[in-house]
N, C-alpha and C positions, 0 to 999 in steps of 0.2 A: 619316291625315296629309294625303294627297291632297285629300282634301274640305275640310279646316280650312284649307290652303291656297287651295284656288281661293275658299273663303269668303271668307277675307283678303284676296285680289285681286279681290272683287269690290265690297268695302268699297273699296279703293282706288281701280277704277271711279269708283262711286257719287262719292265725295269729288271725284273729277277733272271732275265734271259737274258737283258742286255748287260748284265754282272761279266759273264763269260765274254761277248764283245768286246765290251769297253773297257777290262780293268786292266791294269799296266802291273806286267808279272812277267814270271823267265821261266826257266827250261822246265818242263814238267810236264807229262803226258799221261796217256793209259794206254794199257793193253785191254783188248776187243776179246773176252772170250764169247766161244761162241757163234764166231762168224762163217759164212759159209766158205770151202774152201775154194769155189767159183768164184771169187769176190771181183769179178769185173774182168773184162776182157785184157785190159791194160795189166803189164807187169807194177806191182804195188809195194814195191824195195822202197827201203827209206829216202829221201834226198834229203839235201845241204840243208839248213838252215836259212833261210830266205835275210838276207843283209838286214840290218838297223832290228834285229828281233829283239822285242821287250819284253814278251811276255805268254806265257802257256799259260791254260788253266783249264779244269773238268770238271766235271759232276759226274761224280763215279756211279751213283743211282738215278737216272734221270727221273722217275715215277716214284721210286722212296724218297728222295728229298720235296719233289711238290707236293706230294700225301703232307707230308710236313709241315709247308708252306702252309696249305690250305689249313689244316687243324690250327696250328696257330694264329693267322687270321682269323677263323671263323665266322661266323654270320653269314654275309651272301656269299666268302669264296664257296659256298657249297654251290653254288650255283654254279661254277665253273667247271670247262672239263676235270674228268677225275684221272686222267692220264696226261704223261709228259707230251706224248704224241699226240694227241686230242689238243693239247693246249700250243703247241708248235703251230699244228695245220690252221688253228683259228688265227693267231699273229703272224704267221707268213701270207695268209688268204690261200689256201691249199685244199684241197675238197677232203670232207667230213671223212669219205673212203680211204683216202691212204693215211688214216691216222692210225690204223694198226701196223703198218707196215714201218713205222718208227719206233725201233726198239726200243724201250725204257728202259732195260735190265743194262745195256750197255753203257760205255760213260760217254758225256756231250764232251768234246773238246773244243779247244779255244787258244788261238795266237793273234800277236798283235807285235806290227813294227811300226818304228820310229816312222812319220812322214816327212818326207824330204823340205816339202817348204815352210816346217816347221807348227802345222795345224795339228788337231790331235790324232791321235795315233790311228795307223788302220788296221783292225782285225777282219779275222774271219770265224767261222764257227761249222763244228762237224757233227751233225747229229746221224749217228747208227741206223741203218736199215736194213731190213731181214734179206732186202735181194735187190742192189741198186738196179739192175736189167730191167724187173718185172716192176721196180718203181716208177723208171723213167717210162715206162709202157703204161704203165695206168694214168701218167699226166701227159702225154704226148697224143694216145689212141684212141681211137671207138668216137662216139657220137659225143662223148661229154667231154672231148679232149679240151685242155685248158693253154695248154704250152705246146711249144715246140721243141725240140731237142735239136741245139745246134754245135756239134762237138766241136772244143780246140783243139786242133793239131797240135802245137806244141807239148798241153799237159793234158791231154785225150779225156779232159771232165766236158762231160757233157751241158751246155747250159743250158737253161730252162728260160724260155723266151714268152711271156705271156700273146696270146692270141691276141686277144682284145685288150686296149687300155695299158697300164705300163704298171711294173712292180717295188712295191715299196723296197724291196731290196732284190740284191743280186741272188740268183739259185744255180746250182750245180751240182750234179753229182758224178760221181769219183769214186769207182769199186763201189761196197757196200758204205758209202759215206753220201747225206744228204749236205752240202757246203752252202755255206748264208753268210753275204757281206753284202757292204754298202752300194756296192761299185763291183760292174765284171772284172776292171782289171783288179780290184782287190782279192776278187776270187781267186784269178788265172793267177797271182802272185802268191799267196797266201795255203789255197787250197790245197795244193800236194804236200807239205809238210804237213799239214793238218789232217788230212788221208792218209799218207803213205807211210811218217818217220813217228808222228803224235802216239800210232796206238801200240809203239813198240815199249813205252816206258811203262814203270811200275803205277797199278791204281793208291792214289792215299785213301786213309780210311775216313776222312771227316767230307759232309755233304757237299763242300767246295775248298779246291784249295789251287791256289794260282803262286806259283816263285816268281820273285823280281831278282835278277841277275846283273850281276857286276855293272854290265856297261848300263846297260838301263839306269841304275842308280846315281853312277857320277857322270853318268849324261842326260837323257830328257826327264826323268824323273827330282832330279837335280836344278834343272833348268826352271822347270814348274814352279818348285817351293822357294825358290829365288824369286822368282817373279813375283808368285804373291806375296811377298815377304818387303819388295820391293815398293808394289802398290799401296804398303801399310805405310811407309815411308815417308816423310814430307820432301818439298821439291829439290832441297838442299841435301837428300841425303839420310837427313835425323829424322828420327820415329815420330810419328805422331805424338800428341799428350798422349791418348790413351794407351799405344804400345811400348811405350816407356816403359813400363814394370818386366815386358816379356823381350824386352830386344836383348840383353844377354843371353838368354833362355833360348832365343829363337835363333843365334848365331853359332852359338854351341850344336845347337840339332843339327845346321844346314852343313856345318865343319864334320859333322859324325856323318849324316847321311852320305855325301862324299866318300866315304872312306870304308861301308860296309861291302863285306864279298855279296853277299844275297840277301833277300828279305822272302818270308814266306807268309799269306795270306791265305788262315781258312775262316769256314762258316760252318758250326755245328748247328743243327736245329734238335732240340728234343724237347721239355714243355716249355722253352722259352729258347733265347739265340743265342748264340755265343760267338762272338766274332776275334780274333786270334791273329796276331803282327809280330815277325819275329824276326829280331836281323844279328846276320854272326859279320864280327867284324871283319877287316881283312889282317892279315899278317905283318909283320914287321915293327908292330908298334905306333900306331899313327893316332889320330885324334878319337877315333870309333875304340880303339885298343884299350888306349888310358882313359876315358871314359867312364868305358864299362868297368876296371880294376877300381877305378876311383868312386863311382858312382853311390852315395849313402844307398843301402837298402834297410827295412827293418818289417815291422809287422803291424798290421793297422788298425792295433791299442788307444793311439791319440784320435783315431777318427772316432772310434766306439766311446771314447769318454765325453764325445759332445752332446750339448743336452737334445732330449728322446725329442723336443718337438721342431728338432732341424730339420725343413725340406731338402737340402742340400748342404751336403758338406765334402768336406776337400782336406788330403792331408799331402803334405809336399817334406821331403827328409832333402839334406845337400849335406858337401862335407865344408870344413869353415879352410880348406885347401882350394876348393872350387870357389866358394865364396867369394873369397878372396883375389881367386883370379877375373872374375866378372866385374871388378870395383871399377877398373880403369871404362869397361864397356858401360857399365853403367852410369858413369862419370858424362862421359861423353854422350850419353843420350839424355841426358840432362840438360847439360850446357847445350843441346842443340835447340832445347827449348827458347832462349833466350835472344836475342837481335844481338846478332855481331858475335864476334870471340869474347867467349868468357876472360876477363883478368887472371892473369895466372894466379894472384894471390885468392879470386876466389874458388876459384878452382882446386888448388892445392885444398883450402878449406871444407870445400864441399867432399872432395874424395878422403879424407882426412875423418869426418863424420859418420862416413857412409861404411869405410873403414874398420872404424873403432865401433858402429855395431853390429858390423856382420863379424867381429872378433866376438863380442859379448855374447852373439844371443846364441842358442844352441843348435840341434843340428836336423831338425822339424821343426814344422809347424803345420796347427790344424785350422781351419774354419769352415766358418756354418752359415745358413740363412735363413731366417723363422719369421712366420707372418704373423701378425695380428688382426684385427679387426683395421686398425686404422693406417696397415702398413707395415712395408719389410724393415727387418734388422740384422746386421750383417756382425759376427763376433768372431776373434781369433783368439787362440791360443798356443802360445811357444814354448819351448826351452829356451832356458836362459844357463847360460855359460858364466856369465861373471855380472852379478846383478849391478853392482855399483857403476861397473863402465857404463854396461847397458844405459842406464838411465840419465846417466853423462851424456852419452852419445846421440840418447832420443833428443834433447836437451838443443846439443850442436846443431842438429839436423832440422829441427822448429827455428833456429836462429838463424838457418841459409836465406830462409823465405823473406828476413830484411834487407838481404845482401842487394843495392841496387840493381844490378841486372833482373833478377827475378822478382824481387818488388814491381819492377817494371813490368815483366812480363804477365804477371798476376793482375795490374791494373789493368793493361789489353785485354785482359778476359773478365775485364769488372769484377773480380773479387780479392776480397782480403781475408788474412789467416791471423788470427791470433790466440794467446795459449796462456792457463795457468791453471790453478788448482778448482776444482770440482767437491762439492760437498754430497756425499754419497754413506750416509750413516749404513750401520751394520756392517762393513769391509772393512776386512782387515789391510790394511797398507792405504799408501798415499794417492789418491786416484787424481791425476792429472784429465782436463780439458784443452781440445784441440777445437777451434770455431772455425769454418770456413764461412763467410758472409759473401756474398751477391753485392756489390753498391751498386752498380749501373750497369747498362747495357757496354760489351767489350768494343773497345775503340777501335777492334778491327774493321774494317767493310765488310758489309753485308757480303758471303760468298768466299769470306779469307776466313774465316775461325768464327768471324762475332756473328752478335744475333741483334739486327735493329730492333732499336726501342719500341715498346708497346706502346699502342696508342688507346687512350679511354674514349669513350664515348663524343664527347665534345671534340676529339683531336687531340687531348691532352694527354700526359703522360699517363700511363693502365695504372689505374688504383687498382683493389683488391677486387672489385667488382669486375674492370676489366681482365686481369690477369685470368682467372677462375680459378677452381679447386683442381685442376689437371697440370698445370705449370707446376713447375718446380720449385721446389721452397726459399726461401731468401737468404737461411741458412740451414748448416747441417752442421752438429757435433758430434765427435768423436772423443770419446773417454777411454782412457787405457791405465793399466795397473802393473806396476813392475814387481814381480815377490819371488821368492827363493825357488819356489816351485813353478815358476813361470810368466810370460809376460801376457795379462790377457788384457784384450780390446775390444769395444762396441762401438758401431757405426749406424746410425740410419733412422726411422722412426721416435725407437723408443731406446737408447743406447747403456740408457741407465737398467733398464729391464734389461736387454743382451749381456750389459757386463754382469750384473749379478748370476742369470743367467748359467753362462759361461764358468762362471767360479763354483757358481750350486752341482754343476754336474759332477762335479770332480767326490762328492758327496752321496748326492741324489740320483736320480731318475737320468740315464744316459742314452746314447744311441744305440749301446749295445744291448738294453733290454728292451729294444723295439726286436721282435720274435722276423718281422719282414726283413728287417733291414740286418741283423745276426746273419740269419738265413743268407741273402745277397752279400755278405764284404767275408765270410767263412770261407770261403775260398782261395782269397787271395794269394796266403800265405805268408814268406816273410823275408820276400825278395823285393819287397815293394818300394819305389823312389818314389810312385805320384799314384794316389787314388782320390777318384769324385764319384761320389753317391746323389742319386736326385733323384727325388719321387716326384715324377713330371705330373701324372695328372691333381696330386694334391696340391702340387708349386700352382697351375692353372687355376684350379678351386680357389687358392687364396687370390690370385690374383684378379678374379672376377668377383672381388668379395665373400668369398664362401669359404673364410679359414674352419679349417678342421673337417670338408669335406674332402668328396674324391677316393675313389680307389689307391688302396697298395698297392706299387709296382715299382721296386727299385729298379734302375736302370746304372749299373757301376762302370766306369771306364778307369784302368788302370795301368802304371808299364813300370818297369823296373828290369833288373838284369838279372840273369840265371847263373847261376857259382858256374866256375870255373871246372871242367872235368875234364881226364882223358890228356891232358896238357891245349887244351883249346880255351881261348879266352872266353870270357860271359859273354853270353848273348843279350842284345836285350828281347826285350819281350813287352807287348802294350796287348791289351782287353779291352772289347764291351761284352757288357752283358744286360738283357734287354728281355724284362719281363713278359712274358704274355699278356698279361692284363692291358699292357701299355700297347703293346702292335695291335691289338683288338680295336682300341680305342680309336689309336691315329688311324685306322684303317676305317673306323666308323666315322671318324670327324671330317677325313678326309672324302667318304662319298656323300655327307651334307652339304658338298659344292662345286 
């Protein structure tokens, strides 16, 4: 168990080094203090910028930040080297001996360009040495020599050619610079910028931090989140069922990303992680511009008011101006659901509903997800703008689902929806029922959407015996409540327990008097568009059966936009934050295999 752990933590090493490799970020370097003023035979003046560059990045403390590392994993990282250079020379395959001679007080640098035939990006990586001469002399010389030194003429780094056998990756050195890439020509491309011009720029103060710069952004960085955006897509175009709720959401982001001057990426470590995404728009007004001016912010009160035994909750604010402009996108990923073109008249209909509630309802909304013994329950709660409409509107929006197109499409996927009132004593207001039912297996073929029919034991259709307790329910309700103070809803398990729930916190026992979970979302502030809380190893507990077990350890992801200063538009701004308790954990679970 010991060995599969330190295994595991040395994969996670490995991965923390190839942070600086692999991560896609722009102009940003450090200054070398410190270095000797010998630093290599070759003159070491800045050069150009090597074409298609995406991305700079450093670890300003090479040995303070893996001290770091290591504490917060815990358990067998002690077993690992206790230095930056100790832990280089064991992932490059380097001898134990020149692990002093790899400065750690210095910063590691890191660039990366665009690759021409469109694969992913090729970096390189600059780790500090006390005296590149007397380095390449300890791996080249004497009886235990490992490498060869075979200088380019071109950019006068020396490469390091293994004797015996071949090297996981390319080496070279360059003045007092040890250089690590994939590929020599990555080196002989990459390296001198990352030698010569990288250690002219200013150190940041947080344990990693890497900028993504203009072109990167509305080109291969751009290209990417198209792609996967595209793959979520059905063949025609329209979103999948399940991306349906986020394809305005996700079109709007790809419209901003487009359109920002830079983005910057750090990583604080101190008793737990803090990881940090911040992008300033560009000038002139464009979609990243009005965005961020427009963007709802507030403070994250509706998340604290959900009840104290939420494993997970989520609050999202919008303006009913953005709203509003999403109807037609979300229109249309709707109707893509459907075989053939929507009728206009349903159409008009359905945008018309969707409409008139995103007028009514308000300008957040929170939800939450809490386990029981016999299973999850999923509950929201909103602002409501104009409760009458509101409930009009919800109304319209249950009566799409007769409309034949979607009738139709709803039987291809063997279920039916139907709705009326719910009898729920103790609440105050009218608590309406929403049924989704299962009839049959979907009329799709097998490999197009449906699922072939179960077969029971004799060949026949799966009774309860063959289906088992692991299949999915035949149905699932959803109750929801429209009141002055807000529109709240339960989904899942027990939906009747969520909505009361939900209504109870607003009274009782909340998220904000859980002391872990205060603690974790106190920070945010009250610039916030989107926050999610989730206590992963408790959510795990419940889900192997064991509600109310498991460690505290919130882990919060959140972004919003930063006021306007200086005459500069808001930036925005996204978080994680990632308890300790929980890296320890995934770090132990992970060397269980």
């Amino acid at each position: 168990m010991i060995a599969r752990s330190t295994s595991a933590v040395r994969r996670g090493a490995a991965a923390l080094l190839a942070i600086v490799l692999g991560v896609s970020a722009g102009a940003l370097g450090c200054k070398s203090p410190g270095a000797p003023s010998d630093a290599g035979a070759v003159a070491l003046s800045p050069v150009p910028a090597p074409a298609g560059l995406i991305a700079e990045a450093f670890l300003p403390t090479p040995d303070a930040t893996w001290a770091k590392a290591r504490a917060l994993v815990g358990g067998s990282a002690a077993l690992l080297p206790s230095s930056a250079g100790a832990l280089a020379a064991s992932l490059l395959g380097l001898p134990i001996t020149v692990a002093s001679e790899i400065d750690g007080g210095v910063p590691v640098l890191g660039a990366a360009v665009e690759a021409a035939d469109g694969a992913r990006p090729r970096a390189a990586l600059g780790l500090h040495v006390k005296d590149g001469g007397r380095f390449v002399d300890q791996l080249t010389r004497g009886e235990g020599a490992r490498f060869r030194a075979k200088p380019d003429a071109a950019t006068a780094i020396a490469l390091l050619e293994p004797l015996q056998g071949a090297s996981p990756v390319a080496l070279g050195v360059l003045g007092n610079y040890l250089l690590v890439a994939e590929t020599p020509g990555d080196l002989i491309s990459l390296g001198p910028y990352v030698a010569r011009t990288m250690p002219q720029a200013q150190v940041p103060k947080e344990d990693l931090a890497v900028e993504i710069p203009r072109a990167a952004l509305e080109g291969p960085v751009l290209k990417a989140a198209r792609s996967a955006w595209d793959k979520a897509r059905g063949p025609d175009g329209a979103p999948r069922a399940t991306a349906v709720p986020l394809g305005p959401m996700i079109e709007s982001a790809l419209a901003m990303l487009g359109d920002l001057e830079r983005a910057r990426l750090t990583l604080v470590l101190d008793e737990n992680a803090h990881l940090r995404v911040s992008g300033t728009p560009k000038a002139g007004g464009g979609p990243a511009s009005k965005a961020s001016a427009d963007l709802a912010v507030g403070d994250v009160k509706p998340l604290l008011e959900l009840p104290a035994d939420a494993l997970v909750g989520i609050l999202v604010r919008d303006r009913a101006a953005t709203r509003a402009e999403s109807v037609p996108r979300l229109v249309d990923a709707l109707a893509g659901l459907v075989e053939g073109d929507l009728p206009a008249a349903e159409r008009e209909r359905l945008g018309a509903a969707i409409r008139a509630a995103s007028d009514a309802r308000g300008d957040w909304f929170a939800g939450g997800l809490r386990f029981d013994g016999a299973g999850p329950t999923a509950f929201v709660r909103a602002a409501v703008g104009d409760r009458a409409k509101l409930e009009a509107s919800i109304q319209d929006l249950l009566g799409t689902a007769e409309l034949p197109p979607f009738k139709a499409a709803l039987q291809r996927e063997g279920l039916r929806v139907s709705a009326g009132k719910a009898a729920l004593p103790l609440l105050d207001g009218d608590v309406r029922r929403v049924r989704f039912e299962r009839t049959a297996a979907a009329s799709a073929p097998a490999g197009a959407g449906g699922a072939p029919a179960r077969k029971g034991p004799q060949g026949g259709k799966g009774g309860p015996a063959a289906q088992g307790a692991s299949l999915p329910p035949s149905s699932i309700e959803l109750l929801y409540l429209v009141r002055d103070d807000g529109l709240f809803a339960s989904v899942g398990n027990d939906p009747g327990a969520g909505l009361r729930s939900v209504i109870g916190a607003l009274q009782g026992e909340r998220l904000g008097e859980v002391p872990s979970m205060k603690t974790a979302l106190a920070p945010l502030g009250s610039d916030i568009a989107f926050a999610l809380v989730v206590e992963p190893l408790r959510l795990v507990a419940s889900r192997l059966g064991q509600p109310g077990a498991g460690d505290t350890a919130p882990v919060v992801i959140a972004a919003g936009a930063a006021p306007e200063s200086a005459g500069s538009p808001a930036a925005f701004w996204a978080r994680a934050d990632v308890a300790a308790t929980a890296i320890r954990e995934l770090a132990r679970l992970g060397g269980a295999f």
